[in-house]
N, C-alpha and C positions, 0 to 999 in steps of 0.2 A: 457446486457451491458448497461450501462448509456446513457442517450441521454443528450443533452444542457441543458436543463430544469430540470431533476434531482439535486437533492439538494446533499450536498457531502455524508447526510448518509444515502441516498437510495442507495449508487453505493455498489455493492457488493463486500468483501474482501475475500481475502482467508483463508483456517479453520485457524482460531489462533492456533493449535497446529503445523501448517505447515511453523509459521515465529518463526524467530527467538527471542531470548530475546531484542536486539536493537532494531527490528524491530516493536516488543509487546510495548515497553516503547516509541514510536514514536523519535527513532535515526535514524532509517536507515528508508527506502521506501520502503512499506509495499508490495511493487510490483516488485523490482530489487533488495534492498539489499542496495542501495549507500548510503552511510553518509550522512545525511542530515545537511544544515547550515543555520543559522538565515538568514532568511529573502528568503529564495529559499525551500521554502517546503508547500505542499497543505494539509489546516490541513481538516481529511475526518472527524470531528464529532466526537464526545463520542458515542460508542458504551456498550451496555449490551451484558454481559457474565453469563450465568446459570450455575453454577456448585454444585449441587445439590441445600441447600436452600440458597446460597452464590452469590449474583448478583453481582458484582464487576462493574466498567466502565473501558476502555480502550478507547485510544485517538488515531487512526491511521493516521501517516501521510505519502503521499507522494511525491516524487521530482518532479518538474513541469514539466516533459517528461511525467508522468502518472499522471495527476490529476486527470482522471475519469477511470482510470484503465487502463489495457494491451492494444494495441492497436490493434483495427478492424483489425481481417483480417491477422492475424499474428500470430505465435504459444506462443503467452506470452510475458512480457513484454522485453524477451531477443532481441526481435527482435528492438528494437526502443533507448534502453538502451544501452549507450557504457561502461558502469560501470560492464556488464556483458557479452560482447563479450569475446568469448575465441579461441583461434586456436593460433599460432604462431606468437610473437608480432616484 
């Protein structure tokens, strides 16, 4: 996990085939899913992508609840996130 000092694209994200297309294009929060809006979004860096001889960049961003990832200590960022609470509203 990321510590203080960590820069945003040391912080680890999860496999790109595991977000979704929003989430790929830096719409949603690469960590909960939530819509992201100007000016409320933690941009993580341009990352490289290998797919065969084809390196593409991808720009991950996410919502200031996870700006260095899921939070310590919790089973994913569902825990911290109310964008992804579920049970009976």
């Amino acid at each position: 996990m990321a510590t203080e000092r960590d820069g945003p694209t040391t912080v680890e994200l999860p496999r790109i085939g595991t977000l979704t297309q929003r989430q790929q294009r830096g719409q949603d929060c690469v960590w909960c899913g939530v819509t992201l809006r100007a000016g409320a979004v933690a941009d993580l860096g341009p990352r490289r992508l290998r797919i065969g001889d084809w390196t593409p960049q991808w720009y991950p961003r996410a919502c200031l609840k996870h700006p260095t990832g899921p939070a310590e200590g919790g089973p994913g960022p569902q825990a911290t996130c109310p964008g992804l609470e579920s049970g009976p509203s």
